[in-house]
C-alpha positions as CSV (number, residue, x, y, z in Angstrom):
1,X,-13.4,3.1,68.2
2,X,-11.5,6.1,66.8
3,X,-9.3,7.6,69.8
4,X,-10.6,11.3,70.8
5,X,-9.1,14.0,68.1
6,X,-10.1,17.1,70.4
7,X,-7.8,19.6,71.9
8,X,-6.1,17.6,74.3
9,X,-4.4,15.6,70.8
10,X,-2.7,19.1,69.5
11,X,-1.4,19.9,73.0
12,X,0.0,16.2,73.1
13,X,1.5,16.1,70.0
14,X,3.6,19.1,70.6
15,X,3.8,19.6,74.2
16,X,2.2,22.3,75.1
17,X,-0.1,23.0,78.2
18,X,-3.6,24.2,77.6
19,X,-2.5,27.4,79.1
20,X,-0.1,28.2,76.9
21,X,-2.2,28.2,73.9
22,X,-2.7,31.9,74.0
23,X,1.3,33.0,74.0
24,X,1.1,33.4,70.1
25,X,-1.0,36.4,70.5
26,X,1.0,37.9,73.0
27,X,4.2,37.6,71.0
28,X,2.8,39.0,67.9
29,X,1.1,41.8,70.0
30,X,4.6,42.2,71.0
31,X,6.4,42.3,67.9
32,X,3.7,44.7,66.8
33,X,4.9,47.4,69.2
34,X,8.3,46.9,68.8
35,X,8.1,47.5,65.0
36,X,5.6,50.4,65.4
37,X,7.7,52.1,67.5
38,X,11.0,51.2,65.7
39,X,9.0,53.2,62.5
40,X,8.3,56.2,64.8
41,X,12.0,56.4,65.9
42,X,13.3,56.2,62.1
43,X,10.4,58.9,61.1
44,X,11.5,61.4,63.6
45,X,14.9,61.0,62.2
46,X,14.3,61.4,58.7
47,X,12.5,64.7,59.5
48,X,15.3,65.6,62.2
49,X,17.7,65.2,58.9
50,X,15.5,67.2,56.4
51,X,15.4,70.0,58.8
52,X,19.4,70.1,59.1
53,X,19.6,69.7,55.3
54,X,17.1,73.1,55.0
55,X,19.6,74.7,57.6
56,X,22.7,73.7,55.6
57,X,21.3,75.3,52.2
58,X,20.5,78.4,53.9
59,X,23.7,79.0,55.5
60,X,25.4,78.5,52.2
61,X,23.2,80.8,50.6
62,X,23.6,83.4,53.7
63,X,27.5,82.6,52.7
64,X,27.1,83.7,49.5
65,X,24.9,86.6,50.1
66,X,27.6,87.9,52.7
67,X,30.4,87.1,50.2
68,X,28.2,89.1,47.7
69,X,28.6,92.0,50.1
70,X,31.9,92.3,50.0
71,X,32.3,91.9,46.5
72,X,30.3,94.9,45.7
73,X,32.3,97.0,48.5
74,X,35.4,96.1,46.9
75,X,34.4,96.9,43.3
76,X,33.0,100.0,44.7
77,X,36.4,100.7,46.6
78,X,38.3,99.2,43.2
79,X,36.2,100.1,40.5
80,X,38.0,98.1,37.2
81,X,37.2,101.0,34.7
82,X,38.7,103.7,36.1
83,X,41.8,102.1,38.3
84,X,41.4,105.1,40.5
85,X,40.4,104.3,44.5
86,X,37.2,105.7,45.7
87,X,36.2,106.3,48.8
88,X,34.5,103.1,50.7
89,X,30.4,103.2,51.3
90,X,29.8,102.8,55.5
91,X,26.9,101.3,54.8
92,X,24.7,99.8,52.7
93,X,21.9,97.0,52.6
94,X,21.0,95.6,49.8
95,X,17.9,92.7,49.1
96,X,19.2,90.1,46.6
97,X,17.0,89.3,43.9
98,X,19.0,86.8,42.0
99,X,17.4,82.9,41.6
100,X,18.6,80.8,44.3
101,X,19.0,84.1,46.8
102,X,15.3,84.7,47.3
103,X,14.5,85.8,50.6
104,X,18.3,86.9,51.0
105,X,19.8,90.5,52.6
106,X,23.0,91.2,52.9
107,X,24.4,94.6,54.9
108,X,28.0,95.7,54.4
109,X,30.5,97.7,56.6
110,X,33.0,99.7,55.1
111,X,36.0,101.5,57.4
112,X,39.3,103.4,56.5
113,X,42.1,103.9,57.8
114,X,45.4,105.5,57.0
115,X,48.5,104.4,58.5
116,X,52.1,105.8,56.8
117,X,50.1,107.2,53.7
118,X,48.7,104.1,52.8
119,X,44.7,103.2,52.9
120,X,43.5,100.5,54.5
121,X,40.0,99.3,53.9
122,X,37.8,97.1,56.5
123,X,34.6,95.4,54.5
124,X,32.5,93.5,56.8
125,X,29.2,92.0,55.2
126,X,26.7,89.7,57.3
127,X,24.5,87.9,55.0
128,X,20.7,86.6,56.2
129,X,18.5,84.1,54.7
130,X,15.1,84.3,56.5
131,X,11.5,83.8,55.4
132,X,9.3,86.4,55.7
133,X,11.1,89.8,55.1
134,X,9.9,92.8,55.4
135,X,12.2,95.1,52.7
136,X,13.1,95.5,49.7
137,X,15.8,97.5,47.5
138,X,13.6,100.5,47.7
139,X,12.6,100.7,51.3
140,X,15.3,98.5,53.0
141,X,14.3,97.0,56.7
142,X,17.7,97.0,59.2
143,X,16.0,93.7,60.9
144,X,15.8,91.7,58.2
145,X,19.2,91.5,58.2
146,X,19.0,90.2,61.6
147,X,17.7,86.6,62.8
148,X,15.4,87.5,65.9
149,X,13.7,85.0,68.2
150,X,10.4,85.0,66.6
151,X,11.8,84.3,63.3
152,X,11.1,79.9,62.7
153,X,14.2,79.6,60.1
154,X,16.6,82.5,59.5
155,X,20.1,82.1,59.3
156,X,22.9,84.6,58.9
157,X,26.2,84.5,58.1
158,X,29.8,87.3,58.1
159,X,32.7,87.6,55.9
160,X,35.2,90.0,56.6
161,X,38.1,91.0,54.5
162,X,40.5,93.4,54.4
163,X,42.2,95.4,51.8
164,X,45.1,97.7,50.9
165,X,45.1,100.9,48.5
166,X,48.5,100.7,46.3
């Protein structure tokens, strides 16, 4: 009397084999993976980035600390209070202490030369921001100042300048 409501009635009424039934699963499985691994791929570059943005604030701070460098040469060369020239430092380290230069050295070059009675001065300063340093003002370490291969971040940067006694 009432006509058979099974299975068969659903694959009727839309068309489907009996085989077919099962393809839902496989697409979602599917679209499962596909997302998963679309969320792996935009993880790895959000880390990726983060690491680039660490390297970009320790460069500008190695910057600094090098242009830091040559600033105290030059006021050393120059002092302001006395006018006179002094003789330039060959070398010098020095740890910065200052907020936003922890775990910042800088070491500064300093040559002369004379050329038709006039001085010339050669201040070269190489400025390295690294984790894990060794020195400090009072017992300076000459490979801080360096980025070696076992250090994980360290990054260094040189200014030169050049300037002429009048």
């Amino acid at each position: 009397m009432y006509p058979n409501r099974s299975v068969n009635m659903f694959t009727q009424k839309f068309g489907l084999a009996g085989k077919q039934l099962g393809s839902s699963l496989i697409i979602a499985v599917f679209i499962i993976v596909v997302m998963s691994l679309l969320a792996a791929s935009l993880s790895r570059n959000i880390s990726s980035s983060s690491a680039q943005v660490n390297n970009e604030v320790l460069g500008t701070r190695a910057l600094f600390a090098a242009e830091s460098g040559n600033e105290k040469a030059l006021a050393q060369i120059f002092p302001t209070a006395t006018g006179a020239v002094s003789s330039c430092v060959a070398s010098q380290q020095m740890y910065l202490t200052t907020i936003g230069f922890g775990q910042c050295t800088v070491i500064s070059t300093c040559t002369t030369q004379i050329s038709g009675g006039v001085s010339y001065y050669y201040v070269s300063s190489t400025g390295a921001c690294k984790a894990g340093m060794s020195g400090n003002n009072s017992s300076p370490n000459s490979t801080d100042a360096l980025c070696l291969s076992s250090d994980k971040v360290c990054v260094s940067r040189t200014v030169d300048v050049e300037a002429k006694a009048f």
